[in-house]
C-alpha positions as CSV (number, residue, x, y, z in Angstrom):
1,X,-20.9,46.4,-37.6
2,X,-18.0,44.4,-38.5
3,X,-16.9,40.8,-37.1
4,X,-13.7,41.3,-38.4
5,X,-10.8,41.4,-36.1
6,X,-8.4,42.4,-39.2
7,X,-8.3,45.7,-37.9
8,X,-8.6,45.3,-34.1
9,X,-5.3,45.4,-32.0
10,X,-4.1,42.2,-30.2
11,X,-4.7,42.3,-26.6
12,X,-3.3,39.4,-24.6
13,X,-3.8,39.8,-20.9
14,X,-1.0,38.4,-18.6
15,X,-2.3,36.8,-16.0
16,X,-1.1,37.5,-12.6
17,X,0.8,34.8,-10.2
18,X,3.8,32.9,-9.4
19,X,5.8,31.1,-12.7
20,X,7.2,27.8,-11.0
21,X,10.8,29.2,-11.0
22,X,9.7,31.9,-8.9
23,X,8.1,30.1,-6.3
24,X,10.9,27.5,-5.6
25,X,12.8,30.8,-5.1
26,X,10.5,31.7,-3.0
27,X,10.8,28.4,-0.7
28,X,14.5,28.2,-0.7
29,X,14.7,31.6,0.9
30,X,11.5,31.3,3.5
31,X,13.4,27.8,4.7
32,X,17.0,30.0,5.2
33,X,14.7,32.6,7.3
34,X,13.3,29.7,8.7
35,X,16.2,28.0,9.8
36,X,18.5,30.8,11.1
37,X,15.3,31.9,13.4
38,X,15.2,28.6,14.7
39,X,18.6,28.1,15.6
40,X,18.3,31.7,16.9
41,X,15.4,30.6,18.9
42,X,17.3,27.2,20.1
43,X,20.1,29.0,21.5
44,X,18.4,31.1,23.6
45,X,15.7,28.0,24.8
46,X,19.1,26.0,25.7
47,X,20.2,29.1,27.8
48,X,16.8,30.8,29.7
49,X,17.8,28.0,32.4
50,X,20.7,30.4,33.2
51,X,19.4,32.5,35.7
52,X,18.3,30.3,37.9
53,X,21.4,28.3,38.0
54,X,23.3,31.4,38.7
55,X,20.7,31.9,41.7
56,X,21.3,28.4,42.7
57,X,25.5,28.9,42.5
58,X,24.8,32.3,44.1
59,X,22.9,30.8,47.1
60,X,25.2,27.8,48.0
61,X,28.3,30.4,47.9
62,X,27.1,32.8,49.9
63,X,25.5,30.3,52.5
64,X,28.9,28.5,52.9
65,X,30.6,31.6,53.2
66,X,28.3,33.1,56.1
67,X,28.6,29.5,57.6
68,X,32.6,29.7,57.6
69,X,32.3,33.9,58.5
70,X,30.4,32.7,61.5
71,X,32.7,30.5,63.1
72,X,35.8,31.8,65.4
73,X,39.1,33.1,64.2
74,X,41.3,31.3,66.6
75,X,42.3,27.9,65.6
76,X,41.2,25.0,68.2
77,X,41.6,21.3,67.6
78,X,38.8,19.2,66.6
79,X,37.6,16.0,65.3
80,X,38.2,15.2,61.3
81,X,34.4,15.2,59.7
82,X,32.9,12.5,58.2
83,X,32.4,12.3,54.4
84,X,31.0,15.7,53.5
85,X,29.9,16.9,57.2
86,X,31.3,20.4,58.4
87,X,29.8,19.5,61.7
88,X,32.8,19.4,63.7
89,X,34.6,22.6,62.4
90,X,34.9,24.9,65.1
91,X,36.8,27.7,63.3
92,X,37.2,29.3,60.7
93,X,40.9,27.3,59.2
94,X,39.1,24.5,59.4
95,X,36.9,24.7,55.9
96,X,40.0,25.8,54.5
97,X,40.7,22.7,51.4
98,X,36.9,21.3,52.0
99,X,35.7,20.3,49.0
100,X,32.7,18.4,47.4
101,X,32.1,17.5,43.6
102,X,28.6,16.9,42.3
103,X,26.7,17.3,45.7
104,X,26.0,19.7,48.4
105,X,25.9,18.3,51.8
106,X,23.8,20.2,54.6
107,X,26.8,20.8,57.8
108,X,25.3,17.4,59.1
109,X,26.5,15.6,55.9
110,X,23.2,15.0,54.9
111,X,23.3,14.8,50.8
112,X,21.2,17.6,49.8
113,X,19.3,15.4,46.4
114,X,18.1,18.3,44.8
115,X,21.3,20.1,44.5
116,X,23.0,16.7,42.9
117,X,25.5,17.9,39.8
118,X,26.7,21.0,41.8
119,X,29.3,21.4,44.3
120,X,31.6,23.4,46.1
121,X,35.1,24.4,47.2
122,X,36.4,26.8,49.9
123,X,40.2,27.9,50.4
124,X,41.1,29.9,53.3
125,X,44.6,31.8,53.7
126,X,45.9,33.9,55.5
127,X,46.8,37.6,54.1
128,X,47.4,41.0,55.7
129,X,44.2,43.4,54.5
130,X,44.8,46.7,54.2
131,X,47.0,47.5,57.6
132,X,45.3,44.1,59.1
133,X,47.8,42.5,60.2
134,X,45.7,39.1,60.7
135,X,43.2,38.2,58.4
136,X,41.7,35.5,56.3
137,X,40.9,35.7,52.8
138,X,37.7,33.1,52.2
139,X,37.7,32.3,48.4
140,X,33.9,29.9,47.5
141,X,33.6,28.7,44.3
142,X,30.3,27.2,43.6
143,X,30.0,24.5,40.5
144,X,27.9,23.1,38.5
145,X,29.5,20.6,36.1
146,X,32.2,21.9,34.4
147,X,30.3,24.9,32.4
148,X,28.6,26.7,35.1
149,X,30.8,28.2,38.0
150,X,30.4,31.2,40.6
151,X,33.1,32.8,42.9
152,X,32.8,34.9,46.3
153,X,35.5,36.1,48.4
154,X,35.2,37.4,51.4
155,X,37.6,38.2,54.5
156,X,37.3,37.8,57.9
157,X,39.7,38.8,60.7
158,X,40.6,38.6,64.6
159,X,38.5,41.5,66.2
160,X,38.4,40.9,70.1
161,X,35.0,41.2,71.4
């Protein structure tokens, strides 16, 4: 037996891993993932809240416009409300112009807290509705701030009991 390595073929073994060059690489791109999925993520966090405010705009329109739908057609004469209060309308003209910006007042005028940073506006005119000669055309918007907003219309017109 020989100890000679004269004749033996060099074997050098790579060893296996990262080289340092690859591995900064390796960060730069895992922080860009990183960072666009997170922003991703963020937007959609800032806008889950959505729905529910859309509910909430939803609900306030539609209860104003049943309140205004379910008062008389014929003008009368009334008292001016107080503040927010609708309690004194007694038709359906009446609402037309009212207004509130950053609360929601129950008909009483009673600030409603928990609806604070919405509000409401209601214009009523009269138009002629498909061969109705006398009719109202309710238009609701429903606020919140000055990003979030929700609008009904609905018509209501003279029927005789």
């Amino acid at each position: 037996m020989c100890n000679s390595r004269a004749g033996a073929p060099d074997i050098r073994r790579r060893q296996g891993g990262f080289t340092l060059v690859e591995m900064i690489l390796a960060i730069v791109v895992i922080g860009i993932g990183l960072a666009g999925l997170l922003m991703a993520l963020g937007t959609t966090v800032k806008r889950s809240a959505d729905p529910i405010v859309t509910k909430q705009l939803l609900a306030i329109a539609e209860e104003m416009i049943e309140e205004i739908e379910l008062k008389p057609y014929k003008a009368e004469a009334n008292a001016p409300p107080l503040a927010c209060a609708r309690d004194t309308y007694n038709d359906v003209l009446d609402y037309n112009g009212y207004a509130t910006s950053g609360k929601i007042c129950s008909i009483d005028g009673t600030q409603v807290s928990s609806l604070n940073g919405y509000g409401v506006e209601v214009a009523v005119t009269s138009q002629a509705l498909a061969g109705v000669p006398a009719a109202y055309k309710i238009v609701v918007k429903a606020r919140r701030g000055t990003a979030d907003e929700l609008t009904l219309v609905s018509w209501r017109t003279g029927y005789q009991p």
